[in-house]
C-alpha positions, 0 to 999 in steps of 0.5 A: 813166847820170846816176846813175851818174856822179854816184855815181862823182863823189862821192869827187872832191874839188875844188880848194879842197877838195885845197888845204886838206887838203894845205896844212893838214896841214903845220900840224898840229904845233904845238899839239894843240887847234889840230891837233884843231880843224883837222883837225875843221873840215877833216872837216867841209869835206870833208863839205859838198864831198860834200854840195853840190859846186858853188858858189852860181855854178855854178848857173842859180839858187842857194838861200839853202842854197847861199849859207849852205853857201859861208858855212860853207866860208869860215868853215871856211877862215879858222879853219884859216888863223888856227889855222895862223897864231896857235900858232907865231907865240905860241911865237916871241913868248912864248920871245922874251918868256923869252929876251930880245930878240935870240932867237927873231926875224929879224935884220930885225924886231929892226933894225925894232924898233929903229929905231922906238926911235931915231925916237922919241928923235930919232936917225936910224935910218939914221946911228947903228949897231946895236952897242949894241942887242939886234941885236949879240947876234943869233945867228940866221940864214939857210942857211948858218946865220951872221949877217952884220954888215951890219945892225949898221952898215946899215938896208935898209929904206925909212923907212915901214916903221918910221915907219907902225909907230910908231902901233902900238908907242906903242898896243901897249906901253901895252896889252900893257907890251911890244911884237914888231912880228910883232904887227903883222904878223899882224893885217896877215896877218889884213888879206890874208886879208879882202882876198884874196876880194874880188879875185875873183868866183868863189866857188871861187877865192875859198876857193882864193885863201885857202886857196894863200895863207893856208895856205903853209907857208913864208910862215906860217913866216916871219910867225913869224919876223917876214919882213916880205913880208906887209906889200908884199902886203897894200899891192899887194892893198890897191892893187888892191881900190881899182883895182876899185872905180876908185878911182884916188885911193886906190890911188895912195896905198896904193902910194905908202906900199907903195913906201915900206916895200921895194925889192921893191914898186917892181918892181910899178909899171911893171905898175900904170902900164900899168894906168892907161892902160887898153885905149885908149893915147888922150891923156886917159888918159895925162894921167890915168894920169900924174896919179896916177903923180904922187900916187904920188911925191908919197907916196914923197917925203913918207916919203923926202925928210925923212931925206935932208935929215937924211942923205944918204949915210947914207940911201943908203949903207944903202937902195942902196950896201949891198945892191949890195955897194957899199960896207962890209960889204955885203950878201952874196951868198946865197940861192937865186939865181943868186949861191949858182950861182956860188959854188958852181962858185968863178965868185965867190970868197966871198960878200963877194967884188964882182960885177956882178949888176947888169949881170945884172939889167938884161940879163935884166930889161930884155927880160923886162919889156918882154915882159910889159909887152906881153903885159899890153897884148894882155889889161890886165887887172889880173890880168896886171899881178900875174902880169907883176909875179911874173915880173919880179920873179922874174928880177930878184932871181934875178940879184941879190946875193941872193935869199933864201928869203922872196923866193922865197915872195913871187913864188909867192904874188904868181903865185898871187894873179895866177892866180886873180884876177879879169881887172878891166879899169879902166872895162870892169870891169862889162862883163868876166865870168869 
């Protein structure tokens, strides 16, 4: 009977295994040596999933043959990764190169560009406009298909996204004698894929974590775009890997950096602040919890402060009135969300039209983080604070002026990521096993 489950068994492919051929295969269109080396490594994923099914802790006693074959299996993964990755972002950079600037790259990435340019001849990237720039002569866009003249007179963006990629630009222009900030975006993307096997001890989840995240198509699509989403996600993993090792001074830091660069980062901090507190809500731990809050600010106020000495309502008027539809040309409403809806049945007239999305967000935020914030404080793990942060996050920037496509591929990763995590539990990790 032994025998003959474990023949009627070895045509099963496991999770890790279904993840790699699914999501692979929608990568196989770009370059035909990357396609046939991919689907090579993937045939001989398939084969090792036959050979050895289980995963060195899935047994009572490993070998050093099992642990060398889960090695293989991690190569394999991180080389369809990086295949999938590197053809589509080197044709948008080299077509970019022919063309010229203001083609074959988002809006966002071209006003990044220029803002580090400014930055570096003094100019405030948040007071001067964009019309003299290769960004006036844009004419990508998102469904439905036309540009939108905010980001000519308007810089979203919170200054360390710009100013944490200086370094880079003076490094990468005197190498390459040119500079696309997407090349600072893969090798942060190279970055996540280090970092995503270390947030879990399952040596499946592992290769899955990699394999869910590393390999959707939407989110590469967008790295070669020049979306800069995987900037917030490799800062909040970063985060979190300190908050494994109980490093609390180091995670306060790389969060305050990450809530320096999005809006969206700052959706994870209620979540990260419960964290602190651990599973005893005593007096000490709160103190030490709000010590490191403490440091956070401290952080965002270090990037912050200096260009609202510079310029106030300009910094505002770009980073908070702009994308509430507060003031000229607005952000308008678009996106997936609840907005495109009420275009849809004339509830908003146009998309430019004035809405109180923010009475939305607060109606429908407010009860569903407090919810989450609660079901994280029965289990506080620091898997339900990513899953928690995933679900509010979803619901705010559902209800917001817009919620664009890259947002929607944000929050699946930051659920999936959340799902397979490990449930680290600050100063009882030693004691917690999954």
């Amino acid at each position: 009977m032994d025998n003959q489950t474990s023949r009627s068994n070895f045509w099963i492919l496991s999770l890790d295994t279904l993840l790699l051929l699914v999501l692979g295969t929608a990568h196989l269109w770009f370059n035909p040596i990357s396609s046939a080396l991919t689907i090579t490594l993937m045939a001989v994923y398939v084969l090792l999933n036959w050979i050895e099914p289980k995963m060195p802790d899935e047994k009572e006693d490993s070998s050093r043959r099992d642990r060398f074959l889960f090695v293989c299996r991690m190569v394999i993964v991180l080389f369809v990764v990086i295949f999938a990755i590197l053809p589509p972002l080197w044709l948008s950079v080299s077509a970019r190169l022919v063309e010229g600037p203001a083609t074959h790259a988002n809006d966002g990435l071209i006003q990044t560009e220029e803002a580090i340019k400014f930055l570096l001849k003094g100019i405030n990237p948040y007071t001067v406009d964009y019309l003299a720039t290769p960004l006036a002569e844009w004419r990508g866009g998102e469904p439905p298909w036309t540009p939108i003249r905010g980001p000519l007179y308007h810089n979203a963006y919170l200054p360390f996204l710009f100013v944490g990629s200086v370094p880079f630009y003076l490094l990468i222009n005197v190498v390459l004698g040119w500079y696309d900030q997407r090349i600072l975006y893969a090798l942060i993307y190279l970055g996540m894929l280090l970092l995503l096997p270390l947030v879990t001890r399952r040596a499946r989840d592992k290769l899955s974590l990699l394999c869910a995240v590393g390999l959707n198509f939407q989110f590469v699509y967008f790295l070669s775009d020049g979306r800069n989403d995987v900037v917030i996600l490799f800062g909040l993993l970063l985060t979190s890997i300190f908050l494994t090792r109980q490093n609390l001074f180091a995670a306060s830091l790389i969060l305050g950096l990450t809530l320096g660069i999005k809006h969206l980062a700052w959706l994870f901090l209620p979540f990260y602040a419960l964290y602190l507190v651990g599973d005893d809500c005593n007096r000490r731990r709160v103190l030490r919890g709000g010590r490191y809050l403490v440091l956070t600010f401290l952080v965002v106020g270090v990037i912050i402060l200096p260009f609202l000495l510079w310029d106030a309502y300009s910094f505002i008027d770009d980073t908070v009135l702009y994308l509430i539809g507060a003031t000229a040309d607005s952000y308008p409403t678009r996106g997936w969300g609840f907005g495109t809806l009420l275009l849809a049945v004339g509830i908003i007239p146009s998309p430019e039209s004035p809405f109180p999305f923010g009475v939305l967000e607060v109606a429908f935020g407010i009860p569903t983080l407090i919810l989450l914030l609660r079901w994280q404080w029965r289990e506080n793990t620091l898997s339900r604070a990513w899953i928690g942060f995933a679900v509010f996050s979803f619901v705010v920037e559902y209800f917001s002026r817009f919620f664009n496509d890259n947002y929607v591929i944000f929050v699946l990763q930051a659920l999936v990521i959340g799902a397979l995590m490990s449930p680290y539990r600050w100063q009882t990790e030693s004691t917690d096993v999954r």
